[in-house]
N, C-alpha and C positions, 0 to 999 in steps of 0.2 A: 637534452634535459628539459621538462619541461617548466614552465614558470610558476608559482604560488597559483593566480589564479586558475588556471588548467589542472591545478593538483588538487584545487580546495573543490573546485566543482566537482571533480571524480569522485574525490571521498562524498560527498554530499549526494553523487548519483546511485554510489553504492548503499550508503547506510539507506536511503529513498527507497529503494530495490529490495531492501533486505525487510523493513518494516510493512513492505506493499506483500511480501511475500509472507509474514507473519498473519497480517488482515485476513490474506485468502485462508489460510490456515482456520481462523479464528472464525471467518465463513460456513467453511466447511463444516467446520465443530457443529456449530447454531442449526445447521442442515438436518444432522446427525439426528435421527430419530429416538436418542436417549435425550437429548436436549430440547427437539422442536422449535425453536427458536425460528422461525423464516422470519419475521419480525426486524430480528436481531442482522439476520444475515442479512436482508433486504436493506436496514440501515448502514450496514458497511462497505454494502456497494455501491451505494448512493454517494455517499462518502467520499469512497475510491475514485468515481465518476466526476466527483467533480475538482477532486486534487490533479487529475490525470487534464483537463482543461484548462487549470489554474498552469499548469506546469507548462503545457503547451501553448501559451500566450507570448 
C-alpha cells in the first residue's frame, strides 16, 4: 500500500496531465484555420514550456 504522500503526488501527476492535455487541445483549436489564433496558440506553449521547467526543478 502506498503512503498519502505517494498517493497525493499521483493524483496531482494525473490531474497535471490531464489539464496539459486540455492546453494542447486548446492549441490545436487557436491553430484551426476557423479561429487563426497562432497568437493564442504560440502563448499556450510558452506557457506549457515553462510549467514543464518549473516541474522539472
Amino acid at each position: 500500500m502506498r503512503g498519502f504522500p505517494e498517493q497525493l503526488c499521483s493524483e496531482i501527476t494525473l490531474e497535471f496531465n490531464d489539464c496539459s492535455k486540455q492546453v494542447l487541445d486548446m492549441e490545436s483549436l487557436f491553430l484551426n484555420p476557423d479561429y487563426c489564433r497562432v497568437d493564442l496558440a504560440e502563448l499556450l506553449r510558452a506557457i506549457q514550456t515553462q510549467e514543464l521547467h518549473l516541474v522539472c526543478l
